[in-house]
Structures are given as C-alpha cells and as structure tokens.
N, C-alpha and C positions, 0 to 999 in steps of 0.2 A: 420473448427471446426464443427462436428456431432452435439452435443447436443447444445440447444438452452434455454437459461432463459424464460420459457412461463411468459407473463405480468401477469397474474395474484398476482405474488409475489411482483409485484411491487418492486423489486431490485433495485434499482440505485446506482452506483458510483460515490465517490469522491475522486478526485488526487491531492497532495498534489505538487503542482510545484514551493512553494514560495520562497525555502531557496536557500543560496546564491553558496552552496557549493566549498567550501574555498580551497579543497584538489587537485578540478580542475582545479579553476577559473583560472590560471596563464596561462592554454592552451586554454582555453574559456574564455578571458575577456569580450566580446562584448555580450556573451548572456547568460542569463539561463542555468543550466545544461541540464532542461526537452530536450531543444532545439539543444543538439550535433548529430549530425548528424552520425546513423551507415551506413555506407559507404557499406557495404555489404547488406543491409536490402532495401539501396535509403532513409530513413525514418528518419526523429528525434525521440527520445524516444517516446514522446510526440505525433507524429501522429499515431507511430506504436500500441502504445494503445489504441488511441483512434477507431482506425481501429479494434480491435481485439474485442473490449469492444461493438461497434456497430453491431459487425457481431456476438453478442450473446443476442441482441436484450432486453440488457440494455434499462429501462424505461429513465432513464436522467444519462446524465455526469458532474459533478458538477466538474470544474480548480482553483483550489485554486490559486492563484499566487501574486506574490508580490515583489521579485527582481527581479531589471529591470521591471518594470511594462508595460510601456511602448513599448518595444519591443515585451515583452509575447504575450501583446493581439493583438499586428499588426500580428504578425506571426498566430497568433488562424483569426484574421481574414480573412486571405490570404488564409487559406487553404478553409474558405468557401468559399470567390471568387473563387479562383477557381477552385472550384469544384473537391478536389483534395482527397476527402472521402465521400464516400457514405453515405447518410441519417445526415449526419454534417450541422445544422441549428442549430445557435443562439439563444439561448432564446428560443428555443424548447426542441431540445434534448441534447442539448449541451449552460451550463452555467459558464462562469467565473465569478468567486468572488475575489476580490481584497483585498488581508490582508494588504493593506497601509503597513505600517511601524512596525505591528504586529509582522511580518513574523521575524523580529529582535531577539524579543524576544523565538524564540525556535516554532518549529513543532507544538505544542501545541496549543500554541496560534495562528497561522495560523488556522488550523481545526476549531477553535471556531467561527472563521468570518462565517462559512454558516448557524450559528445561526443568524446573522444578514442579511443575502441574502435575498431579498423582495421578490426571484424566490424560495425560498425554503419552499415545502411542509413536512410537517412532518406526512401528511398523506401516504406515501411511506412508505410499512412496512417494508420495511427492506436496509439496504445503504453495500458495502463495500469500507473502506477504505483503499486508497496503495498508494506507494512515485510514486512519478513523475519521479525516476530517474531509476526506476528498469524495467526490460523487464522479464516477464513471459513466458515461453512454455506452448503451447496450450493446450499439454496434463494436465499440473498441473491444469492449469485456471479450464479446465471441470473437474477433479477432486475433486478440492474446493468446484465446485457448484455443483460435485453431493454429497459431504458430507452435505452442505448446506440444501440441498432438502430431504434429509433422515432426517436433525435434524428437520425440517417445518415440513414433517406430523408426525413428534414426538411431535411437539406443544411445542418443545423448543423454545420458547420465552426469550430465553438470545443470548448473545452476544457470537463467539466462534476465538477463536485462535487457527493457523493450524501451525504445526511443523514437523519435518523429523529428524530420526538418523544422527546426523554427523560422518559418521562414520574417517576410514585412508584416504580413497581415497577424500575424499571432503575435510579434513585438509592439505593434500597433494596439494591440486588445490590453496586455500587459500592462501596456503604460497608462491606459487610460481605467485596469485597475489602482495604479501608482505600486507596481510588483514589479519591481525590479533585477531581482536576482532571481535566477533559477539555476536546477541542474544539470549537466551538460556531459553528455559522453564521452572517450575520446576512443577511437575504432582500430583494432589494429587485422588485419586481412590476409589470410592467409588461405592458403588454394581456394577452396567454393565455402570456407565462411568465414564469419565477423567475431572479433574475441575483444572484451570491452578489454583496453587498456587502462584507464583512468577513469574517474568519474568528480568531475570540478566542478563548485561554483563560479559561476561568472556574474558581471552585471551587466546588463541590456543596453542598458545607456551608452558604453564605452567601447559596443561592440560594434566594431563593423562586417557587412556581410558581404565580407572579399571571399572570407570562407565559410564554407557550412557551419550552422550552428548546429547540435543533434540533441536536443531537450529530452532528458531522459522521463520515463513514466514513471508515474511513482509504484510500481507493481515488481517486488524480487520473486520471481519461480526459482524453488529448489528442491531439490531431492532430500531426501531424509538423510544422509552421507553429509549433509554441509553440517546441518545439526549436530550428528554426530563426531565429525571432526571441532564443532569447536565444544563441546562438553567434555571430550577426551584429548584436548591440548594442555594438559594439565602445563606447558614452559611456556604460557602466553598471559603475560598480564591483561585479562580485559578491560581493566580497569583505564586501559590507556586512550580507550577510543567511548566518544559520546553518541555516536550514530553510526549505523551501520556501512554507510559511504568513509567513512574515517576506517571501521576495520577493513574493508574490500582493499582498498587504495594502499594502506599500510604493511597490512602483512598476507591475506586470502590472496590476490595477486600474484604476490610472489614466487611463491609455488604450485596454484592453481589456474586453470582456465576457466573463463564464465563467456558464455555467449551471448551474442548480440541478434536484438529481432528488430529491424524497421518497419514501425507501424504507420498507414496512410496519416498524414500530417490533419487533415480534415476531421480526425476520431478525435473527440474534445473527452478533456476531465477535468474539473472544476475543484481549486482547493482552497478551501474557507480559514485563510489565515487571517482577512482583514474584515472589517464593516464593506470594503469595496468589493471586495471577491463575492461579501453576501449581495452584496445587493445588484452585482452583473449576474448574477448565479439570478435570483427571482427575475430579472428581467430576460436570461435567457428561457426561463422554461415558462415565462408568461405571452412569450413569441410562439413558442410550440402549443 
C-alpha cells in the first residue's frame, strides 16, 4: 500500500470482534468469526487486518472482543509471540478490550466498553471504526483515507460515512452469495456537500433500480468529540439502541451532521457473515 497515514492526525482504529456470529457458528464452533482462517490469504480475518492497518502506520489498534473471550486473546497473544506481525506489541500499538458479557447485548454496546478501557486516550483526534469480520482491498482502505485527509484540511470536524452505487453487477454477486439485505444510505445535499440523512436496511430482492441504491461501507470515521459527546450525554438511554446505525438514525441525527464520501463502486469489501460469503471470499483471492 503507497500511501501512508502520517501520525500527525493521530488516526487510530477500532475492530469490533465481540459478536458471536450465529449465521456461521455451526462451521466455526470452537472460535470467533474474527478468527476463520482464509486459506488462500494463510491469515485469520483478524491478522490480515491487522497487518494491513499497521502497514499504514495507524497510531493504535484498539480489539474489541468478547465471545469466546478466552480464546480471542490467547490467539492475539500468540501472534505477538511469535512474532508473526510486524510492529504487533501489546499495550502499545495494539490493545484488546474485553465487552464481558456486553457483546450480548448488540455491536453497540460492545463499541461503548473503549469508553471504559484504562489504555484509551481521547486525545487521538480522530478513531475509525470497522467489523472484525470484514476484509477490505487496499485500494478502497487508501481511498477512504484519502477522502478522510481532504475533509481534515477542510477542518471537517464531524464524523463521515463512505458509500458506493449498488449498481446490477454487485446485486448479481449478492444473490449468488444468497445475502440479501444490506445497508443503504439516504443522502441529503446541500451547497458543495453530502450529509447522511438516514441509514436503512433494505432487501435486494424487492428492490428495484428506478433509483440509486447507495450501499453503505462498513467503515464510521470520527473525531474524538463523537466519543465524547456520547460518554457526557448523561439524559440518553443507551440502552435503547443495539447497533450503532440504530443510535445515528434515532437521536445523533437529530442535532448533528455526519458527512457523506462516495467511494468508486469497483472498490470491493468482503463480509464473512455466511459459509457463502466464505467461500466467494477464497475464490476471489484464488483468482488473484
């Protein structure tokens, strides 16, 4: 990967690896989704990003995890034994956070435990957020961050969500995962930019393409001010929303702006919720 995150913007990431995923599990009982192994790659999800995320000189990596707990962080800690990723130290560059029994209750609530992580600074100006279960291409990753870095010297100081045309050929790919639903943007436009209005599930099936579809990515950029606004909303039940698309849409919304970045539709990410997603996944990068 060419382009490199200069520290300066102090970036860091957090990976969300807690949930149990249910749609898998019957092929993976013994471990974590993060933790399946693409056979074409040699890598778990899970290392393969974290390899990709270090080799773009990310300030810190923040592991959310939580089912299976136990296993998670043996296997996080093996890979620093032995030495099986470059610049991969504990509690330096690389920190797991443990959602207990959080992770239960929805995505959401996982993501909130790095409000309670003793390693976590909120002086890092800016975090992105992504599932543990998803594989990016390189080219998308540098694309993101360089939409990222054009909205920083715009002194966009909100948080932005990246989305891509669905067009036939990616509802074609879908269904022949048997994945059905996805998430979908809704764009609202005002003078020279885009400020997400909503963010809905649809299903593919039932859609017709009189109008754009806008497949959201799964990647939230945010400045440390989002954080901080929901840790010091003390008149907010969080308890109300299970995913972080549930709190955006319900109350963040409301009296906030979050911007929108459209990414070339041809930038692929690959998310391993079924046996079918695994198995498009090895015969995509058995092509490559």
């Amino acid at each position: 990967m060419k382009e490199k995150v200069k520290n300066y913007n102090k970036l860091s990431l957090i990976i969300l690896c807690a949930g149990e995923g249910k749609r898998i599990q019957k092929f993976f009982p013994k471990i974590p989704k993060s933790l399946i192994k693409i056979k074409k790659l040699d890598k778990s999800i899970v290392e393969y990003t974290i390899t990709q995320f270090l080799n773009l000189n990310f300030n810190k990596i923040y592991l959310i995890y939580g089912y299976k707990a136990n296993i998670f962080i043996n296997y996080i800690k093996d890979l620093e034994s032995k030495n099986k990723i470059e610049n991969f130290h504990l509690n330096n560059s690389i920190f797991p956070v443990n959602a207990e029994k959080n992770y239960k209750k929805g995505p959401f609530h996982s993501f909130l435990e790095i409000l309670n992580e003793p390693n976590f600074i909120f002086d890092d100006n800016f975090f992105l957020l992504i599932p543990g279960d998803t594989l990016f291409e390189n080219e998308l990753l540098n694309t993101i961050l360089g939409c990222i870095k054009e909205k920083i010297r715009e002194n966009a100081n909100m948080p932005i969500i990246f989305y891509r045309e669905f067009d036939k050929n990616l509802i074609e790919i879908y269904k022949l995962k048997k994945c059905y639903s996805i998430s979908a943007v809704n764009i609202l436009k005002q003078k020279n930019h885009e400020f997400l209005k909503s963010i809905e599930k649809i299903d593919i099936k039932s859609k017709k393409l009189e109008e754009p579809i806008f497949q959201m990515i799964p990647v939230y950029f945010f400045p440390s001010k989002f954080l901080k606004e929901i840790r010091d909303s003390i008149d907010i039940n969080l308890g109300d929303y299970s995913n972080l698309r549930e709190f955006i849409n319900s109350l963040y919304l409301k009296e906030k702006k979050i911007l929108t970045c459209k990414i070339n539709k041809s930038l692929n990410f690959f998310e391993v919720d079924t046996i079918e997603d695994l198995q498009f996944l090895e015969a995509h990068y058995k092509v490559k």
